[in-house]
Jmol script that loads the backbone (N, CA, C; Angstrom):
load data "model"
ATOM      1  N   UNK A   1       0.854  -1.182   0.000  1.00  0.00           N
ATOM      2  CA  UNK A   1       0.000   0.000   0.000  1.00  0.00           C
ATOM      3  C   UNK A   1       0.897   1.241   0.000  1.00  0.00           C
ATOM      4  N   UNK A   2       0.671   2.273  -0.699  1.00  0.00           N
ATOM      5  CA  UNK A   2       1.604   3.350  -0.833  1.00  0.00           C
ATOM      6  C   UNK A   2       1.106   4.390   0.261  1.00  0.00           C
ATOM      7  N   UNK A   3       2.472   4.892   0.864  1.00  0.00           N
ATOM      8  CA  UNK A   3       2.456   5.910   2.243  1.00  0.00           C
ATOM      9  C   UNK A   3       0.855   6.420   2.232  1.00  0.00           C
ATOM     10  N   UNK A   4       0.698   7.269   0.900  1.00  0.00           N
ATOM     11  CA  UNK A   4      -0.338   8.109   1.019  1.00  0.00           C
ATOM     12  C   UNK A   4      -1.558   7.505   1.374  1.00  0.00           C
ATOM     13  N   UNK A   5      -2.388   6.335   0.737  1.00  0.00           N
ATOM     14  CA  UNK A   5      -3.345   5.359   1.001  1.00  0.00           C
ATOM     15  C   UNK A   5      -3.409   5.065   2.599  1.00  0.00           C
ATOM     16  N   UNK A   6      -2.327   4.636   2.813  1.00  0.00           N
ATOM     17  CA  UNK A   6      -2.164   3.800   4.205  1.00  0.00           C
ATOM     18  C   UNK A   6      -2.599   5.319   5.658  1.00  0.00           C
ATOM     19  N   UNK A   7      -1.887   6.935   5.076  1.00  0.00           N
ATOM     20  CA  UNK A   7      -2.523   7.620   5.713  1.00  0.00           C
ATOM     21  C   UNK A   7      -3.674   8.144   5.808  1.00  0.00           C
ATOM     22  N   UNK A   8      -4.046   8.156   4.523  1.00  0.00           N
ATOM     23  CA  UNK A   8      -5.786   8.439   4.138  1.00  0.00           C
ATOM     24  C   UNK A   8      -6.597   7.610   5.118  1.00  0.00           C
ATOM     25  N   UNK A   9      -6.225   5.553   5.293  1.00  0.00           N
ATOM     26  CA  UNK A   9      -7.126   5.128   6.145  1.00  0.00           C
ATOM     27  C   UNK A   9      -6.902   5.100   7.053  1.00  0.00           C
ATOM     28  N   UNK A  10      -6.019   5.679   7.747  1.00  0.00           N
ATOM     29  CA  UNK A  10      -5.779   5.622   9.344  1.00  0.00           C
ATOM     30  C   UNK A  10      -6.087   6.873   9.493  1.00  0.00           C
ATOM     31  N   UNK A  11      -6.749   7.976   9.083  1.00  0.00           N
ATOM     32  CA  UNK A  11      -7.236   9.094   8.861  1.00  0.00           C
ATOM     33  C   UNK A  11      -8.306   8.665   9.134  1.00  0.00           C
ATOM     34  N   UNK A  12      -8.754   8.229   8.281  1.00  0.00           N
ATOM     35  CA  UNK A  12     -10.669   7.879   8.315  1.00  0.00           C
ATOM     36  C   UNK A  12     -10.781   6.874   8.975  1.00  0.00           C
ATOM     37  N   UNK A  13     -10.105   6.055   9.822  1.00  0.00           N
ATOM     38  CA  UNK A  13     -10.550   5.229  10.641  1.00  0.00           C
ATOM     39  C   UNK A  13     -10.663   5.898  12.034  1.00  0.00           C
ATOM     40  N   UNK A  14      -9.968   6.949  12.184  1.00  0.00           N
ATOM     41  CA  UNK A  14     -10.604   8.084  13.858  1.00  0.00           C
ATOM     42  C   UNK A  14     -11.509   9.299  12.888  1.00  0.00           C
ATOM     43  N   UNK A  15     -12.587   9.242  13.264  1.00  0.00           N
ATOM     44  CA  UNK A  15     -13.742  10.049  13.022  1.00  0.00           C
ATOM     45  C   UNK A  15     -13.172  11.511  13.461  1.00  0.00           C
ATOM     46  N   UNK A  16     -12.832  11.003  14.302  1.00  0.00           N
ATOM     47  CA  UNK A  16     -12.461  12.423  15.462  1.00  0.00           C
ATOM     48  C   UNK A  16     -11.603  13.481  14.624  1.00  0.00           C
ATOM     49  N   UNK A  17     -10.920  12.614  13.832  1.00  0.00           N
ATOM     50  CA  UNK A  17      -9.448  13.208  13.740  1.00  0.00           C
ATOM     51  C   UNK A  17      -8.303  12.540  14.118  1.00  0.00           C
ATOM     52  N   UNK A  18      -6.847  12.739  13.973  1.00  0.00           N
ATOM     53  CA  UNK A  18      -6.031  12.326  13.654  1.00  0.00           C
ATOM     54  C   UNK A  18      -4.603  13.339  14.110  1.00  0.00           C
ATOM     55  N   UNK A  19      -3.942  13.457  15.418  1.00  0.00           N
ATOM     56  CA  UNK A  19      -3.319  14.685  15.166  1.00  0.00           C
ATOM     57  C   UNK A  19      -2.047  14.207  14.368  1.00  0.00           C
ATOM     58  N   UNK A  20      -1.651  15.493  13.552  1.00  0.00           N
ATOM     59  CA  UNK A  20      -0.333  15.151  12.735  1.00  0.00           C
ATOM     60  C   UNK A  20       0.951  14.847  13.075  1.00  0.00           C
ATOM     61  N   UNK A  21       1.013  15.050  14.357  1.00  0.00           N
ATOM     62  CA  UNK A  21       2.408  14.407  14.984  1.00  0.00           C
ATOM     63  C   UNK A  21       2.452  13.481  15.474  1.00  0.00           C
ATOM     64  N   UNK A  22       0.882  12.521  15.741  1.00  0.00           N
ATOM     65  CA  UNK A  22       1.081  11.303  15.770  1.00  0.00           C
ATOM     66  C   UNK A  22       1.256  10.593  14.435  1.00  0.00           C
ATOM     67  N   UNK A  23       0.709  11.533  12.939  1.00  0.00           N
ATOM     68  CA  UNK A  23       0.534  10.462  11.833  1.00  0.00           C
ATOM     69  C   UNK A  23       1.634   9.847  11.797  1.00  0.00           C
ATOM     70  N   UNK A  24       2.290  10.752  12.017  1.00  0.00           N
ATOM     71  CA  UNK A  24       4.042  10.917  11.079  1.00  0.00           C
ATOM     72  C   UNK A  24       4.789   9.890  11.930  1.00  0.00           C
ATOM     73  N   UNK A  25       4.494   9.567  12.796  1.00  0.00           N
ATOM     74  CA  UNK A  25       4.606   8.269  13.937  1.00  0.00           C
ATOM     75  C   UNK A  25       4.215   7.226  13.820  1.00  0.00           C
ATOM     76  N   UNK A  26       3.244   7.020  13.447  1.00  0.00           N
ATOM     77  CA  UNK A  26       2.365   5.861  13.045  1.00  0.00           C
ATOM     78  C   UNK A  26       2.623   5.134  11.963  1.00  0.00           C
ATOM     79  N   UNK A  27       2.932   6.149  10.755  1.00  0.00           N
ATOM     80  CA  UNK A  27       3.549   5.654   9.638  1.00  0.00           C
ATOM     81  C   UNK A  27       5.085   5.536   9.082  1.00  0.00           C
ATOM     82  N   UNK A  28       6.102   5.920  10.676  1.00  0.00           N
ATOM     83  CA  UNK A  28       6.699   5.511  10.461  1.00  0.00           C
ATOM     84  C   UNK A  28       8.087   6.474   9.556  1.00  0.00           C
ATOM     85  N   UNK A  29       7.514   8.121   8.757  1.00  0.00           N
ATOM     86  CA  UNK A  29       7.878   9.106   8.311  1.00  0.00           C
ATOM     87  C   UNK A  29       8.329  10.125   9.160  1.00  0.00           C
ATOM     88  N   UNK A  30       9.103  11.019   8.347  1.00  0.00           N
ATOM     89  CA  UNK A  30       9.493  11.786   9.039  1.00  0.00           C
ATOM     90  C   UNK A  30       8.944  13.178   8.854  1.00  0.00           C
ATOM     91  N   UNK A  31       8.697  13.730   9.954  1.00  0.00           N
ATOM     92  CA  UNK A  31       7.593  14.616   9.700  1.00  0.00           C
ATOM     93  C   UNK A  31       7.344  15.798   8.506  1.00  0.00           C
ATOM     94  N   UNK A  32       8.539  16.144   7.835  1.00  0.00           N
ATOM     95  CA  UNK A  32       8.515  16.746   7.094  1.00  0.00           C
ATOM     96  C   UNK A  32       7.842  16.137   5.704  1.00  0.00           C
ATOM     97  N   UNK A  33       8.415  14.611   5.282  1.00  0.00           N
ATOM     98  CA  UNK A  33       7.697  14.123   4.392  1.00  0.00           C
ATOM     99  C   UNK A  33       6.351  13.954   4.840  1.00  0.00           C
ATOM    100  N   UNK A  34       5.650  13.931   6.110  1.00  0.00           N
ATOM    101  CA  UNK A  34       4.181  14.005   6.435  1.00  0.00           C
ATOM    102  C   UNK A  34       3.742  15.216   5.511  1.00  0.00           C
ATOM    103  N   UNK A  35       4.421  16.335   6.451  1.00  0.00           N
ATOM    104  CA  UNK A  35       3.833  17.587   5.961  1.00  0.00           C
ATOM    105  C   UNK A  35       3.501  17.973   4.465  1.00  0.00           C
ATOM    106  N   UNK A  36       4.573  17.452   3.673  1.00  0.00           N
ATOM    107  CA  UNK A  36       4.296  17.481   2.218  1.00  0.00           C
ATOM    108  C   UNK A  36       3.208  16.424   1.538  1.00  0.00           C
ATOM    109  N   UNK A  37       2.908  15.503   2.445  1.00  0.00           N
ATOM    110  CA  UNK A  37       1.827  14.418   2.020  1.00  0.00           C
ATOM    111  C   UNK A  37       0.701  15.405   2.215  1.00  0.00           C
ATOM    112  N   UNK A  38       0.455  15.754   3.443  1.00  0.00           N
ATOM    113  CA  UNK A  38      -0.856  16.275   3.856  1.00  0.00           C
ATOM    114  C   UNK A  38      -1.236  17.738   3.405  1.00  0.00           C
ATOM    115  N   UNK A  39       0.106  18.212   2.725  1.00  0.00           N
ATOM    116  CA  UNK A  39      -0.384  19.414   1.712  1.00  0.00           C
ATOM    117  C   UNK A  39      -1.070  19.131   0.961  1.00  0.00           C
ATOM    118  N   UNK A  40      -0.415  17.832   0.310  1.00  0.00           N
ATOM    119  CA  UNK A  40      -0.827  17.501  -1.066  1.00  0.00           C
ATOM    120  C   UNK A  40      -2.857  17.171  -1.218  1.00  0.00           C
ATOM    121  N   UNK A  41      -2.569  16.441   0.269  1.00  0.00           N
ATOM    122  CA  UNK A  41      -3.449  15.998   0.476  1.00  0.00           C
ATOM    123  C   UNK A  41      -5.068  16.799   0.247  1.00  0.00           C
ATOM    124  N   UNK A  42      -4.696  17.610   1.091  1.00  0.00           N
ATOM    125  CA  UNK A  42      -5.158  18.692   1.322  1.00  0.00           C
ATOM    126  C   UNK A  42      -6.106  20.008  -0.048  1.00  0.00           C
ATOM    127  N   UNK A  43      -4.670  19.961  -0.620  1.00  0.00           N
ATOM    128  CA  UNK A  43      -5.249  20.506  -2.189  1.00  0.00           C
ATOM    129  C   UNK A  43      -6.610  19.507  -3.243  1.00  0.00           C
ATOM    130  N   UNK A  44      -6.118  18.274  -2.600  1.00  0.00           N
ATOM    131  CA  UNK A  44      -7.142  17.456  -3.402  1.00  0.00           C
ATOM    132  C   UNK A  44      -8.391  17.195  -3.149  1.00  0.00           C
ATOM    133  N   UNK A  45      -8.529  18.275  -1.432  1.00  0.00           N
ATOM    134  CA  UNK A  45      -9.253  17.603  -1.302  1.00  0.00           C
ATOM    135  C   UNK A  45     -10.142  16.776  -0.126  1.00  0.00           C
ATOM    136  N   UNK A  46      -8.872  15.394   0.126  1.00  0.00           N
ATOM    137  CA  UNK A  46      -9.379  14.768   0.827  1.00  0.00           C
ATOM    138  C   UNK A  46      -9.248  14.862   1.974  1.00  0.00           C
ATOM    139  N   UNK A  47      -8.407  15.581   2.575  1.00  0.00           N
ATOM    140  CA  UNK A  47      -8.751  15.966   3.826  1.00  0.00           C
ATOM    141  C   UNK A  47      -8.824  17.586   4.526  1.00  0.00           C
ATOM    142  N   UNK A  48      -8.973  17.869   5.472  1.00  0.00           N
ATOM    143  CA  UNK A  48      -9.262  18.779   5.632  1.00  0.00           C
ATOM    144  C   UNK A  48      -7.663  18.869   7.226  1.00  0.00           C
ATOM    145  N   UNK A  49      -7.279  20.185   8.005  1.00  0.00           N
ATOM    146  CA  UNK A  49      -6.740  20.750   8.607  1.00  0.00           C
ATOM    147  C   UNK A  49      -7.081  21.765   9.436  1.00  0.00           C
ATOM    148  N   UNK A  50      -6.786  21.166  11.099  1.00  0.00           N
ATOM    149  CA  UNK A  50      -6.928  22.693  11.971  1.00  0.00           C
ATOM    150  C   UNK A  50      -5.872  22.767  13.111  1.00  0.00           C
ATOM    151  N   UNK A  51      -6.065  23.782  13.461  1.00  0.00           N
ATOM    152  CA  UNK A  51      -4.591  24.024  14.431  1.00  0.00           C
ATOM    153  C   UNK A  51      -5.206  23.208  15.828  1.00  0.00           C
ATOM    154  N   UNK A  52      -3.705  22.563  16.476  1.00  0.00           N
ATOM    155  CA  UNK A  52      -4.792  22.015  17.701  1.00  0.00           C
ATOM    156  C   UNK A  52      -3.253  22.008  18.758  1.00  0.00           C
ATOM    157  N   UNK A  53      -3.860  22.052  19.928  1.00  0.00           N
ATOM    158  CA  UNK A  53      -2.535  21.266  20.657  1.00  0.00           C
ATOM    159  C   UNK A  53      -2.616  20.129  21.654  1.00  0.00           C
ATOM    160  N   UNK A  54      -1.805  18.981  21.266  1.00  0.00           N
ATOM    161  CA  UNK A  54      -1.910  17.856  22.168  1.00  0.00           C
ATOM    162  C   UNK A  54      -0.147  18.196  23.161  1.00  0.00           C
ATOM    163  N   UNK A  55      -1.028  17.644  24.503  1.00  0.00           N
ATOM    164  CA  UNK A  55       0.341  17.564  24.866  1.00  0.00           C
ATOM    165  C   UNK A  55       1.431  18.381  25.431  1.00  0.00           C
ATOM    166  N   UNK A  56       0.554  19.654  25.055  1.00  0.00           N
ATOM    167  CA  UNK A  56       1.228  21.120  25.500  1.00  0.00           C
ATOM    168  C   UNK A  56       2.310  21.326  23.953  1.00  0.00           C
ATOM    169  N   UNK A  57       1.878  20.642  22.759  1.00  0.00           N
ATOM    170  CA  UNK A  57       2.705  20.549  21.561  1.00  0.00           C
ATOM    171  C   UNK A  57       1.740  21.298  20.776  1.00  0.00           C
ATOM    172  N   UNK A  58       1.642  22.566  20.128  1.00  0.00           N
ATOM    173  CA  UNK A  58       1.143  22.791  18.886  1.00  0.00           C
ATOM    174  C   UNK A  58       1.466  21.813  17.579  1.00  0.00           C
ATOM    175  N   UNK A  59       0.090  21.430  17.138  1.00  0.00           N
ATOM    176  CA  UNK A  59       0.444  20.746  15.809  1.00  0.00           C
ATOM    177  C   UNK A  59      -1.189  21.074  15.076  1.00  0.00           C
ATOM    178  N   UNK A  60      -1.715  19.488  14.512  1.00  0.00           N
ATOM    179  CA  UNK A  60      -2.438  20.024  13.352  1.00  0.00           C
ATOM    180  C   UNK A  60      -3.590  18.684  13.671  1.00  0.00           C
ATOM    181  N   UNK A  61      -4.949  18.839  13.872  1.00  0.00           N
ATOM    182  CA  UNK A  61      -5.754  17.855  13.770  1.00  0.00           C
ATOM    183  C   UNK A  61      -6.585  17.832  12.421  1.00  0.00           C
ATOM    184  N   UNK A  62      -5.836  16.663  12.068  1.00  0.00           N
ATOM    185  CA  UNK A  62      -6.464  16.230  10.373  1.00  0.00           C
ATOM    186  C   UNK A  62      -7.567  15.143  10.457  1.00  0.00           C
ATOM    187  N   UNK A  63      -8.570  15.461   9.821  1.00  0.00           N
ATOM    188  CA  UNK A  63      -9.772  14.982   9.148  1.00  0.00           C
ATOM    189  C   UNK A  63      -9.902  14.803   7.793  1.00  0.00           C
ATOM    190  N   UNK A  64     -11.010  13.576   7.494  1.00  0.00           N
ATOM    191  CA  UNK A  64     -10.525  12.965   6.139  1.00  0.00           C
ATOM    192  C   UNK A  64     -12.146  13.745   5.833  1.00  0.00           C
ATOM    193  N   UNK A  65     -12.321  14.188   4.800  1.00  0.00           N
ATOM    194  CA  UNK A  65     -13.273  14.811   4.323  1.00  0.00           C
ATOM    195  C   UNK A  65     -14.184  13.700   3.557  1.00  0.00           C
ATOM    196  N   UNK A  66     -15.366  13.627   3.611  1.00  0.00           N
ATOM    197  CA  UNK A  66     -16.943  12.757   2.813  1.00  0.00           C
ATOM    198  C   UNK A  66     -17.133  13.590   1.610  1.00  0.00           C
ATOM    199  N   UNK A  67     -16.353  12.963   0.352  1.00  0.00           N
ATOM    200  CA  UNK A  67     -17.227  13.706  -0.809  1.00  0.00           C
ATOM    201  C   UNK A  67     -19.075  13.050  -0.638  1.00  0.00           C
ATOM    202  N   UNK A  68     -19.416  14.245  -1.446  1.00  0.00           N
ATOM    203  CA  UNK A  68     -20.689  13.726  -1.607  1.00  0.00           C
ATOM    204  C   UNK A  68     -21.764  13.853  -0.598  1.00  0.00           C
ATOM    205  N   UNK A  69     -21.044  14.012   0.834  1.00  0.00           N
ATOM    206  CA  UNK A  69     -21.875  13.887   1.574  1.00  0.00           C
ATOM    207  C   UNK A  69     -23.323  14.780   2.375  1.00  0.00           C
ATOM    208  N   UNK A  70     -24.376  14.944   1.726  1.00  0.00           N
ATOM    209  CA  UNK A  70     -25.616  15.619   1.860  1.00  0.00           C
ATOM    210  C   UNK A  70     -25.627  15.348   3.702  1.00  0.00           C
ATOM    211  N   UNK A  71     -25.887  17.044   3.835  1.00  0.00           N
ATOM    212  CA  UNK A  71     -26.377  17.396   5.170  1.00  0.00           C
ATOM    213  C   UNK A  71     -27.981  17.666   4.893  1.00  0.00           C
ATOM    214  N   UNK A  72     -28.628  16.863   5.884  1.00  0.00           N
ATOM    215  CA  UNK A  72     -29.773  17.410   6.047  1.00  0.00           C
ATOM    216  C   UNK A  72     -30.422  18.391   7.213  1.00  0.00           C
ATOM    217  N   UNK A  73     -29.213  18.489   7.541  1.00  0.00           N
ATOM    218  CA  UNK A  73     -29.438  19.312   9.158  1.00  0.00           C
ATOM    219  C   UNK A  73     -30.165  20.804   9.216  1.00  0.00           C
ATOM    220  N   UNK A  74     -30.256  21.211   7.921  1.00  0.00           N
ATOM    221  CA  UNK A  74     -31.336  22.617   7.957  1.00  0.00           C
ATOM    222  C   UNK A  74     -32.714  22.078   7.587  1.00  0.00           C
ATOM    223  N   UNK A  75     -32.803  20.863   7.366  1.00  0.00           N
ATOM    224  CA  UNK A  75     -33.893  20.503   7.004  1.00  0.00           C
ATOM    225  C   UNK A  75     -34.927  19.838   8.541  1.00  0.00           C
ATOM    226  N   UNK A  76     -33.868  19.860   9.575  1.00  0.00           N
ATOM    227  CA  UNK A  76     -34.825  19.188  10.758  1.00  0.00           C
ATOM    228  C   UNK A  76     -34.856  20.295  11.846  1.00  0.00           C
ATOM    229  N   UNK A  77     -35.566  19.451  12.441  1.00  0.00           N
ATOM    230  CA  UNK A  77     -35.534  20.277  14.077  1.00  0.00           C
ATOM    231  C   UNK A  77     -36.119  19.230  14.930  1.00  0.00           C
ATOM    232  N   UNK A  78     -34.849  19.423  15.912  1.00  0.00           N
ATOM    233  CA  UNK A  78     -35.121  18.019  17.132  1.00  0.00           C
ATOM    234  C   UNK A  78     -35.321  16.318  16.810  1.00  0.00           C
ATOM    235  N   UNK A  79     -34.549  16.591  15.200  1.00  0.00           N
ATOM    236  CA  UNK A  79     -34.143  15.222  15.104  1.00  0.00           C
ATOM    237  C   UNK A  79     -35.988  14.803  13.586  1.00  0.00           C
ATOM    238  N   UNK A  80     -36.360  16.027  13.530  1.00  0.00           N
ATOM    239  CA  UNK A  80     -37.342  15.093  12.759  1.00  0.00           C
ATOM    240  C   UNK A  80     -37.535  16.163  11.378  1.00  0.00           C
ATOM    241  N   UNK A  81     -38.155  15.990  10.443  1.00  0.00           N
ATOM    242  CA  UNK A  81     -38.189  16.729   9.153  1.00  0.00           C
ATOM    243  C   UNK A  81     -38.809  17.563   9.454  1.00  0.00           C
ATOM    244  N   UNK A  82     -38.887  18.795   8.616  1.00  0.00           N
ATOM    245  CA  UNK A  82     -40.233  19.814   8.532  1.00  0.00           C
ATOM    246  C   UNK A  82     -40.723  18.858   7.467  1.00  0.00           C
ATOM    247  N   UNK A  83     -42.118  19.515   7.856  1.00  0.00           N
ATOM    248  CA  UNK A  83     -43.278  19.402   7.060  1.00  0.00           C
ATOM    249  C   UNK A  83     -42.783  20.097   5.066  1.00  0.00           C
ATOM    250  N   UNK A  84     -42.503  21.177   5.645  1.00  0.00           N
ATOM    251  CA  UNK A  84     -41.954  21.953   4.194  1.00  0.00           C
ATOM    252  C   UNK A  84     -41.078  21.226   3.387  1.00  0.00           C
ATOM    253  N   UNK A  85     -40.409  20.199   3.977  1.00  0.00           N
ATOM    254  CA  UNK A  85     -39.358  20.266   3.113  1.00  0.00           C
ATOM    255  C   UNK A  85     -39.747  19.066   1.875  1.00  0.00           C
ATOM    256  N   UNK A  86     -39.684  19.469   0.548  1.00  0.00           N
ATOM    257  CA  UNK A  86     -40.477  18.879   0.035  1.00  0.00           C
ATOM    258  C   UNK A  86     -41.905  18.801  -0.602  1.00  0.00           C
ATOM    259  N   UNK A  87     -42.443  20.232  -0.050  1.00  0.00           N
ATOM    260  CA  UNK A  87     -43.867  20.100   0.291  1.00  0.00           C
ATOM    261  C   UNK A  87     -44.195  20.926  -1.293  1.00  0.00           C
ATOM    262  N   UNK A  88     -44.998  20.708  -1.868  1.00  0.00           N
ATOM    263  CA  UNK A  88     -45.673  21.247  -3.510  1.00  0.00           C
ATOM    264  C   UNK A  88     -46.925  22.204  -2.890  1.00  0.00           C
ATOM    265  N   UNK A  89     -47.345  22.362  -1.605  1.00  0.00           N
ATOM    266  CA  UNK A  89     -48.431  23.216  -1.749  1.00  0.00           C
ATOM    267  C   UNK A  89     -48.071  24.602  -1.416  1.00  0.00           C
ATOM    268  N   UNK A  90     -48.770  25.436  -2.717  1.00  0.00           N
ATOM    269  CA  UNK A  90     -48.531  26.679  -2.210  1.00  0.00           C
ATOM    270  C   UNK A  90     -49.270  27.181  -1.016  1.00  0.00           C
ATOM    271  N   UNK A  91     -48.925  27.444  -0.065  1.00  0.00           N
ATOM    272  CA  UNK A  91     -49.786  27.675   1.068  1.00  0.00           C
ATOM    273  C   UNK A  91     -48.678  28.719   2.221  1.00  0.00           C
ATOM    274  N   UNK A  92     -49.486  29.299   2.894  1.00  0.00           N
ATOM    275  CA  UNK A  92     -48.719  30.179   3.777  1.00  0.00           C
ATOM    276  C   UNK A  92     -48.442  29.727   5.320  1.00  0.00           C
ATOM    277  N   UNK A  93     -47.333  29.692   5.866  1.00  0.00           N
ATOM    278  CA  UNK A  93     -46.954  28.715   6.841  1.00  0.00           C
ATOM    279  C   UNK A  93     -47.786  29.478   8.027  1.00  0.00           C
ATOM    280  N   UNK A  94     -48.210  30.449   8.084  1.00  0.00           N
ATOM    281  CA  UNK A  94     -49.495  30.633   9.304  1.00  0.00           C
ATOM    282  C   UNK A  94     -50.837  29.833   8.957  1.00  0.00           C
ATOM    283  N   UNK A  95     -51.002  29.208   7.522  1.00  0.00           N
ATOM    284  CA  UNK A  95     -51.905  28.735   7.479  1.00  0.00           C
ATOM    285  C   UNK A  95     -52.360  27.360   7.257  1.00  0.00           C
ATOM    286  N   UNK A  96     -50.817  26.917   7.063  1.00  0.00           N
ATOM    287  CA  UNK A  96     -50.505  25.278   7.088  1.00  0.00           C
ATOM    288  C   UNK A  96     -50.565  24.064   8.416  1.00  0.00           C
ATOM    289  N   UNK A  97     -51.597  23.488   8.226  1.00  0.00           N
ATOM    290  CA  UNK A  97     -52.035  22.544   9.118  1.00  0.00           C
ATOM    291  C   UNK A  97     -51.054  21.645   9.584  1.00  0.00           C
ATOM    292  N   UNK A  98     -50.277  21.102   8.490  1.00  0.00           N
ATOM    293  CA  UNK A  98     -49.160  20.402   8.895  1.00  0.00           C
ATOM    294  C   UNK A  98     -48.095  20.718   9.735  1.00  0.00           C
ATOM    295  N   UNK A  99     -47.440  21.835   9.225  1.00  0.00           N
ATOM    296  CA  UNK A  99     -47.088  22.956   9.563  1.00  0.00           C
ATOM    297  C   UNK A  99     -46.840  22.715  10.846  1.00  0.00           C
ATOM    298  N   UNK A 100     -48.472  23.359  11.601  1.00  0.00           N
ATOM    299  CA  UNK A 100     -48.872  23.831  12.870  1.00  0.00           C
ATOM    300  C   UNK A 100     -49.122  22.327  13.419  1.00  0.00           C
ATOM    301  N   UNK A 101     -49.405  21.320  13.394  1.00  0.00           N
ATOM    302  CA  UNK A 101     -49.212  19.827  13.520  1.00  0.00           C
ATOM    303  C   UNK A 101     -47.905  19.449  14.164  1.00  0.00           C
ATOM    304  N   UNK A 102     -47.289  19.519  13.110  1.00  0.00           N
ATOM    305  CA  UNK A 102     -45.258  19.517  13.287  1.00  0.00           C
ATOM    306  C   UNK A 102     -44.953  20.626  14.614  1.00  0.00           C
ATOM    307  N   UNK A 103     -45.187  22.030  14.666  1.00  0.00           N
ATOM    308  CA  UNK A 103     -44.742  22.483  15.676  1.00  0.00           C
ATOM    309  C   UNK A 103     -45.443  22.487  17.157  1.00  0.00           C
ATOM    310  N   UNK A 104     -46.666  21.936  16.867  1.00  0.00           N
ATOM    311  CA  UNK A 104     -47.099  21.173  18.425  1.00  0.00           C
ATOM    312  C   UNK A 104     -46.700  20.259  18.854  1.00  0.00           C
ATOM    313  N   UNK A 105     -46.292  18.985  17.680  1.00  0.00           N
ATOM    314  CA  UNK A 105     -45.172  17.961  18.168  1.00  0.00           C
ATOM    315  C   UNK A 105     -43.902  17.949  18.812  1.00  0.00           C
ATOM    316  N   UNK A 106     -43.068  19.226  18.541  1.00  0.00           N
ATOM    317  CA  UNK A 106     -42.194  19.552  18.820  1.00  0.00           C
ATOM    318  C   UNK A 106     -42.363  19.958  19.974  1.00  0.00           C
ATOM    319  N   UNK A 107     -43.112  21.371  20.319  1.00  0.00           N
ATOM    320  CA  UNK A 107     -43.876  21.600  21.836  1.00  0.00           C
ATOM    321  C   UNK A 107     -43.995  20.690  22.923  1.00  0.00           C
ATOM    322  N   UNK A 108     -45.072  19.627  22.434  1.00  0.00           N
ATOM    323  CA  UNK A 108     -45.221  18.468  23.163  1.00  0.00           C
ATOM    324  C   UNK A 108     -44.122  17.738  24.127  1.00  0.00           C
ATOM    325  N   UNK A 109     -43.063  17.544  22.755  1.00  0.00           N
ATOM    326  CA  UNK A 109     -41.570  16.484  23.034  1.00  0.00           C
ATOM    327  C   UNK A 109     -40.872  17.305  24.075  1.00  0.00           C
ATOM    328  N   UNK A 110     -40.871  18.958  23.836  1.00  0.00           N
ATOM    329  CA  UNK A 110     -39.920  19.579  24.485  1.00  0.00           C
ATOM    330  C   UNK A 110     -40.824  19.376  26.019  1.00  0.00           C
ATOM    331  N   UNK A 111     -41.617  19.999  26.056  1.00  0.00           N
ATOM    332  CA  UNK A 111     -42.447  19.633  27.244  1.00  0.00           C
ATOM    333  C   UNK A 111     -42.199  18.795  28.031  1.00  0.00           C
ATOM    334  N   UNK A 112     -42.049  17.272  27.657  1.00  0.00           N
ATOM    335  CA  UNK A 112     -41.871  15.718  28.196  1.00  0.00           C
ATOM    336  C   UNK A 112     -40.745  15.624  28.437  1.00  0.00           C
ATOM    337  N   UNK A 113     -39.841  16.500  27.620  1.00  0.00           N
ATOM    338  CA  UNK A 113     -38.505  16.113  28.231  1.00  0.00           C
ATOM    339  C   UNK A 113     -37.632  16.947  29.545  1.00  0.00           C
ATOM    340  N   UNK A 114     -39.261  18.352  30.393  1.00  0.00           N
ATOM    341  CA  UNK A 114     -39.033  18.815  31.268  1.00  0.00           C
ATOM    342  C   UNK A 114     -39.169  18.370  32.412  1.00  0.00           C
TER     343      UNK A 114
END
end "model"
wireframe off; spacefill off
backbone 0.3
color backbone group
């Protein structure tokens, strides 16, 4: 497996992240050839970079980036869809049943969970 591959999946195998002064450890490189991997990397793409410090060490916590990957997170609230999203009727949201349905549910849940 070539350096770069082998860091890509030990990248994406911590969700979390990955800090860069352990990669360069892990795989065994020396950190400078890290650094030029994860430029590269970087331009393409597949991962992403932020400043972090472990250790009382400034370095770099790398994340492997999800092409493709659709957020639906403006589309919910409290974990469930709007009614809107999707919805073909022209109608005005003070006057939408569903709507007003969906945000008593929500009411309700928040309620129960006081």
């Amino acid at each position: 497996m070539e350096i770069e591959e082998e860091a890509l999946s030990l990248i994406r195998k911590h969700h979390d992240g990955v800090y860069q002064n352990e990669l360069w450890k892990d795989l065994n490189i020396d950190s400078r050839k890290c650094s030029r991997m994860i430029s590269r990397m970087m331009k393409e793409g597949k991962i992403t970079r932020e400043p972090a410090v472990t250790n009382g060490s400034r370095t770099y916590l790398i994340k492997a980036t999800t092409p493709d990957e659709k957020s639906y997170e403006l589309m919910l609230a409290a974990g469930m869809f709007s009614p809107c999203t999707g919805c073909r009727l022209a109608c005005h949201p003070e006057h939408c049943e569903a709507l007003t349905e969906w945000i008593l549910r929500l009411v309700k849940e928040k309620q129960n969970q006081t």
